[in-house]
C-alpha positions, 0 to 999 in steps of 0.5 A: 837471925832475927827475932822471931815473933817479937821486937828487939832493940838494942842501946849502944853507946859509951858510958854516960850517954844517957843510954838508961834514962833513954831505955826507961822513958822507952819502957814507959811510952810503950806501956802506956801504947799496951805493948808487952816490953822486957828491959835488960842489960849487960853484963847482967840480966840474970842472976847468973849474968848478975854475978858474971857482972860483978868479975867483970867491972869490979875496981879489984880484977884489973889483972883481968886479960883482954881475952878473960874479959871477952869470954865473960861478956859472952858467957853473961850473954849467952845466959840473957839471951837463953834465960830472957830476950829468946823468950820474951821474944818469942812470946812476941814481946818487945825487948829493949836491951842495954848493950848487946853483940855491937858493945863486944865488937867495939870494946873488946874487938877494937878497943882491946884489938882482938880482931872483929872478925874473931869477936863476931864469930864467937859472940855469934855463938853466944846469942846463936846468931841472934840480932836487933831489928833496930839498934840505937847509937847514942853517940857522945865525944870521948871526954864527955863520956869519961867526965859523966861516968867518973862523976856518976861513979864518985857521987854513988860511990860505986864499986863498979869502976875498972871499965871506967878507969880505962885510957882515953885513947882506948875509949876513942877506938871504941867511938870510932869503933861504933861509928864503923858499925853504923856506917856498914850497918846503916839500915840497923843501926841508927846514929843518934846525938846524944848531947842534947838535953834528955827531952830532944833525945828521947824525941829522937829515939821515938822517931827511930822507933815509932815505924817498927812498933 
């Protein structure tokens, strides 16, 4: 199902790919052209998916089953998408979200090897079947990923670690995970390198953008 009356856009991509700085100069170009745009992200959004969140990535529940974790991303989304982007988008606003189905398809159905098909079925439930126009991949290599979202978690001493803490090997199967996504989805999903400097990226995210707006 497509968004009915507004745009939404999605930013995926492994930690640490510039998918937040990229959002907020989004945010800021779209303002200044008059468009009404909402950002959110996930897991959170909501005050509910704020809490969900914090079960989620906390450094404390590394106990937490691949099958827990899935239905906790779900249940934050399903809360975003009733609470915030169906709304919004239905008042024929723009949404840009950080993270949506795409990152549960990678992450948990790949990543943790529950099975895309099974993943899709149940995320389809969450957003009631709900997808993006337009989704931005921004792709950076594994080490890059793991070496930028260590750092930033070091420097702001930040609680919000047990994603990070994950192998190597497992965050290899989420990129190739993502790429899959692309290749079958290309009239959706547009790749994007984001190892260049901030201000070539953003150039690259308005060039995808700037034909649906």
């Amino acid at each position: 199902m497509s968004a009915p009356g507004g745009l939404f856009i999605t930013f995926e991509g492994l930690d640490g790919s510039g998918k937040s700085t990229q959002i907020r100069r989004l945010v800021a170009r779209l303002r200044a052209l008059g468009r009404e745009v909402v950002e959110t992200a996930e897991p959170g959004g909501t005050p509910i998916g704020r809490q969900i969140r914090a079960i989620l990535l906390s450094a404390r529940n590394r106990e937490l089953r691949p099958a827990a974790e899935l239905f906790l991303y779900l249940a934050a989304r399903a809360q975003s998408t009733a609470e915030t982007i169906a709304p919004a988008l239905a008042r024929g606003e723009i949404v840009l979200s950080d993270r949506f189905t795409d990152s549960t398809l990678a992450y948990q159905g790949c990543g943790r090897g529950l099975g895309a098909a099974e993943v899709q079925a149940l995320a389809r439930v969450s957003t009631g079947g709900l997808e993006p126009r337009l989704t931005l991949l921004l792709d950076i290599d594994v080490a890059t990923s793991l070496a930028r979202a260590r750092g930033r978690n070091r420097d702001q001493a930040s609680t919000e670690t047990r994603m990070d803490e994950q192998s190597a090997e497992f965050y290899q199967r989420v990129r190739d995970a993502y790429l899959a996504l692309a290749r079958a989805q290309p009239e959706r999903i547009r790749v994007i390198d984001a190892l260049p400097d901030s201000e070539t990226v953003e150039r690259r995210v308005w060039e995808a953008v700037e034909p649906h707006v």
